[in-house]
C-alpha atoms as a printed R data frame, in Angstrom:
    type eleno elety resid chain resno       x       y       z
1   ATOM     1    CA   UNK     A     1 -18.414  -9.786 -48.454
2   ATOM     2    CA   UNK     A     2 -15.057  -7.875 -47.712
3   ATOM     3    CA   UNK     A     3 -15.112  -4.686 -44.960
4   ATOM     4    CA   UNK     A     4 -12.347  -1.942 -45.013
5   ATOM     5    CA   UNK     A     5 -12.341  -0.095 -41.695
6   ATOM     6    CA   UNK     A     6 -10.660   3.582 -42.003
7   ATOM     7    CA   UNK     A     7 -10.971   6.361 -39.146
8   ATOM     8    CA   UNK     A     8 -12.251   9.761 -39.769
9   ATOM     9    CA   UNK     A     9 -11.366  11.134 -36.229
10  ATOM    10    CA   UNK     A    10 -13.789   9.711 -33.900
11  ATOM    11    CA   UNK     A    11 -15.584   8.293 -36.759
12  ATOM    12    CA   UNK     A    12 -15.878   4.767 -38.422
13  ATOM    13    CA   UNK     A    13 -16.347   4.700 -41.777
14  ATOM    14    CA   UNK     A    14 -16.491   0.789 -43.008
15  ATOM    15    CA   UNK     A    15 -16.592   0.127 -46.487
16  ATOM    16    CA   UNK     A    16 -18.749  -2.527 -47.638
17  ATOM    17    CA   UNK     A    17 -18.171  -4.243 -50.769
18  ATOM    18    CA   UNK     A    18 -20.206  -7.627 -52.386
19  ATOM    19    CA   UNK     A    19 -23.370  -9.323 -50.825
20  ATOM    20    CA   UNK     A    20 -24.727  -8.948 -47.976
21  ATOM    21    CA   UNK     A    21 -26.949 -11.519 -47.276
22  ATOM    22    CA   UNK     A    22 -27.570 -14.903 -44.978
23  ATOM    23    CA   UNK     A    23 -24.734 -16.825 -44.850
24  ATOM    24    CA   UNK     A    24 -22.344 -14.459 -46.796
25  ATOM    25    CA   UNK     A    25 -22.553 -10.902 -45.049
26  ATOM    26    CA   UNK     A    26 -24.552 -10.757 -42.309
27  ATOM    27    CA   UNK     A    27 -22.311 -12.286 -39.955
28  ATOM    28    CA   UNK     A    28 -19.216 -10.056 -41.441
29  ATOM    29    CA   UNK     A    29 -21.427  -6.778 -40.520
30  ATOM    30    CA   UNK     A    30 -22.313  -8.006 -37.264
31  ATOM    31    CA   UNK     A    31 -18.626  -8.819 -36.098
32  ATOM    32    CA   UNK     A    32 -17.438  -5.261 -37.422
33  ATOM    33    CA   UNK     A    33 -20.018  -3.474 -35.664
34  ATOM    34    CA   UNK     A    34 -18.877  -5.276 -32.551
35  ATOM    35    CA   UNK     A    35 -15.350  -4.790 -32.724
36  ATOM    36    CA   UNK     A    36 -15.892  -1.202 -33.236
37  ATOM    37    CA   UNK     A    37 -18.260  -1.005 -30.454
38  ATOM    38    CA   UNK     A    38 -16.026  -2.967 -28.338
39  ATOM    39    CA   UNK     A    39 -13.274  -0.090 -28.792
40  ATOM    40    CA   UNK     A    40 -15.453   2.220 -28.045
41  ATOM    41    CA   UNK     A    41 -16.729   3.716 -30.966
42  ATOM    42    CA   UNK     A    42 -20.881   4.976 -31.335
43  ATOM    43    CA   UNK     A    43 -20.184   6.891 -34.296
44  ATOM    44    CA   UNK     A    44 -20.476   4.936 -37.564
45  ATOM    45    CA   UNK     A    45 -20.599   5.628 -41.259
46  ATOM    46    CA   UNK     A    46 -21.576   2.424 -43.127
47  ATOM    47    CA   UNK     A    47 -20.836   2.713 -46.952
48  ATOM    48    CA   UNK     A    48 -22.664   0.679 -49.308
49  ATOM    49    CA   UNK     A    49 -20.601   1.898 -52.817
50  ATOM    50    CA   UNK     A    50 -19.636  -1.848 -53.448
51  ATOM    51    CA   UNK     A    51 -22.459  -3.518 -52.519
52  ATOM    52    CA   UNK     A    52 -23.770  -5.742 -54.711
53  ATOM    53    CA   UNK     A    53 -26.733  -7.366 -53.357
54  ATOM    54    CA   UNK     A    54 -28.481  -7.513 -49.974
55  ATOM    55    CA   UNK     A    55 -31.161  -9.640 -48.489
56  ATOM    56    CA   UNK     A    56 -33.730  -9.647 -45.317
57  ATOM    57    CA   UNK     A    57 -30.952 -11.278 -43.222
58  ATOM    58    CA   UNK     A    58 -28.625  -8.448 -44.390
59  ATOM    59    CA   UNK     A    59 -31.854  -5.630 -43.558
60  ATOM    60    CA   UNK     A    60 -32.164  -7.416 -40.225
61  ATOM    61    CA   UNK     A    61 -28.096  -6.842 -39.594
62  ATOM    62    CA   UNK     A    62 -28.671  -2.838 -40.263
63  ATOM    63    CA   UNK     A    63 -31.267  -2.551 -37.858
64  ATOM    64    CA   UNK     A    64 -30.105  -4.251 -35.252
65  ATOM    65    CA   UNK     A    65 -26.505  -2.280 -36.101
66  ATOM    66    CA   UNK     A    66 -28.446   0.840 -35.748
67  ATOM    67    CA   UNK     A    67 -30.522  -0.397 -32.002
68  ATOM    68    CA   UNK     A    68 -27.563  -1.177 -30.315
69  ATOM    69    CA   UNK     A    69 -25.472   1.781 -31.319
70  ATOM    70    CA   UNK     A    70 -28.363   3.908 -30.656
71  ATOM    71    CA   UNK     A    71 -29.275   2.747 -27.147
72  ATOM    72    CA   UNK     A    72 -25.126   3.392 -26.827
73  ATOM    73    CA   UNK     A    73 -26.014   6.782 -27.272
74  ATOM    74    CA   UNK     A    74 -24.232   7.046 -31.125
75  ATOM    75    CA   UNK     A    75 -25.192   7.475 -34.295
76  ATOM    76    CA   UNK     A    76 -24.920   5.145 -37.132
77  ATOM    77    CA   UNK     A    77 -25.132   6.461 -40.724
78  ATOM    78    CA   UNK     A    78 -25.755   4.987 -44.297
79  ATOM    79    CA   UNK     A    79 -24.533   6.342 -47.695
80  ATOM    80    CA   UNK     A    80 -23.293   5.615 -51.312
81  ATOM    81    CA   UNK     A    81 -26.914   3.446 -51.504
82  ATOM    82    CA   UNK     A    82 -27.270   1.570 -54.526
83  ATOM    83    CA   UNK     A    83 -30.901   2.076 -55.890
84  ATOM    84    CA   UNK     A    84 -32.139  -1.652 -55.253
85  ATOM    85    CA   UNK     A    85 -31.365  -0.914 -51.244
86  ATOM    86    CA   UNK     A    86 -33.299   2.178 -51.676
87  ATOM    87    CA   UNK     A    87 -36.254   0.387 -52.881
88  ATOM    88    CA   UNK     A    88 -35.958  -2.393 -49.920
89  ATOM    89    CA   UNK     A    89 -35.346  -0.153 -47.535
90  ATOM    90    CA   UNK     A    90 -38.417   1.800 -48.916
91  ATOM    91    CA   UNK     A    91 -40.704  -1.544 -48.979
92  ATOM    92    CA   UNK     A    92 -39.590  -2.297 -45.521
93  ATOM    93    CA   UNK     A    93 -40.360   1.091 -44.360
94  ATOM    94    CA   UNK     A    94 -37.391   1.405 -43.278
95  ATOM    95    CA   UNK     A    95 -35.999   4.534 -45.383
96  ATOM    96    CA   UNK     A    96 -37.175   7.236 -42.566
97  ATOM    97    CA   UNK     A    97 -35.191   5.078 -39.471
98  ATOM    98    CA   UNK     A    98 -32.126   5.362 -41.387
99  ATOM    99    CA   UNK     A    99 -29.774   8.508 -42.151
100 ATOM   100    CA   UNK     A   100 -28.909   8.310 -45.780
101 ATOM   101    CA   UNK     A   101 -26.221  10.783 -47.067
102 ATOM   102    CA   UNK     A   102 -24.989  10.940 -50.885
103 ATOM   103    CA   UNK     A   103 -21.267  10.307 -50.136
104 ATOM   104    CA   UNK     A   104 -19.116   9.556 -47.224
105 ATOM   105    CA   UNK     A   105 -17.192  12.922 -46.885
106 ATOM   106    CA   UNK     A   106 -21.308  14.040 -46.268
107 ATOM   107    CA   UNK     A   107 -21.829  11.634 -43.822
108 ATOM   108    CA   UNK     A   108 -19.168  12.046 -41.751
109 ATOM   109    CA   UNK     A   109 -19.494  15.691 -42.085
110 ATOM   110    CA   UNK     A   110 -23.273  15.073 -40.340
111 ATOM   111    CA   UNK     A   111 -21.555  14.206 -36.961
112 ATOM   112    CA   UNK     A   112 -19.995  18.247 -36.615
């Protein structure tokens, strides 16, 4: 899995594109989310237009993202979500945790 990191002011938008799953992705997520919490940053778009696949291990990477930044005190925000991550999240019951947002310009337009 490949991440592109851009800056939206204060906010991190990464781009995720390919699988994210054990072995592949997960550990790629994790280490972004770190570095950006490491400069500082609690606000966080992730967007999912690329992704391809993603797995429990990948689910598990998302919520932990979003506890950490959370007890931070930030915000961390999904959108561009392919339908078969809708489902998941849906089956996990983990649709209402999340804020979902059609497109990126949306999302980071949430934070105002």
């Amino acid at each position: 899995m490949m991440i592109t990191t851009k800056q939206a002011g204060e906010i991190t938008v990464l781009t995720l594109s390919g699988k994210i799953t054990i072995g592949e992705g997960d550990l790629n997520l994790r280490n972004s989310i770190r570095e950006e919490l490491e400069k500082g940053t609690i606000k966080i778009v992730i967007d999912f237009t690329e992704v391809t696949r993603i797995d429990s291990s990948g689910i598990g990477e998302l919520v932990s993202a979003y506890t950490i930044i959370s007890n931070r005190g930030g915000k961390l925000k999904l959108c561009n979500l392919p339908n078969r991550v809708i489902e998941i999240l849906q089956v996990t019951q983990l649709l209402s945790i999340f804020e979902i947002y059609n497109d990126e310009e949306e999302a980071v337009k949430s934070f105002d």
